[in-house]
N, C-alpha and C positions, 0 to 999 in steps of 0.2 A: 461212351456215346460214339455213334458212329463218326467219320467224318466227311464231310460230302463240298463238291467242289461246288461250284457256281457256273451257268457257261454266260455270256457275257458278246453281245454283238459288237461292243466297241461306238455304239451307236446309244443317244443320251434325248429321253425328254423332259421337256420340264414343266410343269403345270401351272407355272408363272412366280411371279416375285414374292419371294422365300417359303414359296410351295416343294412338294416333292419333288423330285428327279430318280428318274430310274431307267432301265433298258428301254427300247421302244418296244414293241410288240408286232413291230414286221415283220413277215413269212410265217407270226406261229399261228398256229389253229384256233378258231373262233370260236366254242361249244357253245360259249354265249349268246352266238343267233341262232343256235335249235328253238325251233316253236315250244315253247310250253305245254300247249295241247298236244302237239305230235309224244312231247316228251310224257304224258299224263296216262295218254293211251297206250304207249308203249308199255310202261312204265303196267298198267292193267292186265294188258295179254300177259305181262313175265308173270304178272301176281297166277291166273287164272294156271298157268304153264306150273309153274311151281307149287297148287295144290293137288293138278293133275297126275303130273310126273315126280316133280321132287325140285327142292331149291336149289340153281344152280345147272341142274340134270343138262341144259341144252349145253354147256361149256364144256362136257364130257366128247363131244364132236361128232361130228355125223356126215356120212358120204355127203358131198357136196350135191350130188345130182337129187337127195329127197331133197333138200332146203329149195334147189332152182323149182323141183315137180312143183312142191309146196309154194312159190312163190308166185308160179304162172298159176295156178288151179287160183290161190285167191284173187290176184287178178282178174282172170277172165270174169269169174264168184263178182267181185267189183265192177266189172266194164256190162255186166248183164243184169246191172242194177238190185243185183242182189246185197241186203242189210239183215242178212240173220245172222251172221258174226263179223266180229270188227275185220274185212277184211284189210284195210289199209295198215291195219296195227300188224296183222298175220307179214303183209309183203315185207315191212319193216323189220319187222323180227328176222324172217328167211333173209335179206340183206344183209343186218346186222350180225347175225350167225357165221353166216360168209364169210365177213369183213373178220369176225374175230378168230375163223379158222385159218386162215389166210395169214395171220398174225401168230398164231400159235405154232402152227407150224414152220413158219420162218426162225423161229424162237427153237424149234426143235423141239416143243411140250405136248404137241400132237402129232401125230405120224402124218407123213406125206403121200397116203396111200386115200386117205378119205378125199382127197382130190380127185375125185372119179371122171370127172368131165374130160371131153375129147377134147386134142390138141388141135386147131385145126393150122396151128401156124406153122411156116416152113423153120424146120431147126436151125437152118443159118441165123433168121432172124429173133428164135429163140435164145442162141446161146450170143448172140451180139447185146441181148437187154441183159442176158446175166454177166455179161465183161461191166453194163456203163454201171450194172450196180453196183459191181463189185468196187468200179472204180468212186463210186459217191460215198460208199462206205468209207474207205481208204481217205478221202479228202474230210470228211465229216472226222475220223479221228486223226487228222493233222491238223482240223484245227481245232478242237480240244487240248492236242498239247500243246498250240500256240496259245491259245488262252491259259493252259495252268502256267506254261511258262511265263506271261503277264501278273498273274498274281504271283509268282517265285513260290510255286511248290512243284512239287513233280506231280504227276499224274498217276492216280492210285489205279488200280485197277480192282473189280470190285470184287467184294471178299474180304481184300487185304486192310490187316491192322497197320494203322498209322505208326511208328517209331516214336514218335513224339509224348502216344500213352496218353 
């Protein structure tokens, strides 16, 4: 079995006398207030997308500028009162698609070429956001090994089997 660490705020709540205790859930992400309905719909067009094209097919990636085109056309489709397809679910998908190229390719599992959109920022202040993230990376795994060094193990790196077996 694998073995996997824990991260660990340091920070404790309790849900009262001889109730649980655990992490607090400050700074992490909330999935739990997505609307249901928005989630429903979404959750419809993937279905609709996936016996059109194929399951999964939009994960494959796509220049960024068809999802932005796709995402104003339904738009404007919405803001013109038109309801002959879900357009709100469409903007949502084109977002979400985005979001998750944006992710992949940071990850290195899609090429950084289907980033098609124009830069219009000045590159001083381009490569100044890749120094502070470089540098949030770098703090982000110091303290992961301050926390494994709180639990008294070293910090695995992933892949690697454990010694211990």
């Amino acid at each position: 079995m694998a073995e996997y660490g824990m991260t660990d705020s340091g920070k404790r709540q309790s849900f009262g006398d001889g109730m649980a205790i655990r992490d607090t859930a400050d700074g992490k992400p909330r999935p739990d207030l997505i609307s249901p309905f928005a989630e429903e719909r979404q959750g419809h067009w993937l279905l609709m997308g996936a016996k059109k094209y194929a399951e999964r097919n939009w994960e494959k990636g796509m220049p960024f500028s068809r999802c932005v085109a796709s995402l104003k056309r339904h738009l404007m489709k919405y803001q013109q009162g038109k309801r002959d397809e879900d357009h709100l679910a469409a903007i949502m998908f084109n977002a979400m698609a985005l979001i998750h190229y944006e992710e992949m390719i940071e990850r290195g599992l899609l090429p950084a070429d289907l980033n098609d959109m124009p830069n219009y920022e000045p590159v001083v202040k381009a490569a100044l956001r890749a120094v502070r993230k470089s540098q949030a990376k770098s703090a982000k795994a110091m303290d992961r090994k301050k926390t494994a060094r709180k639990l008294g193990r070293k910090l695995m790196k992933p892949g690697r089997k454990s010694r211990r077996g």
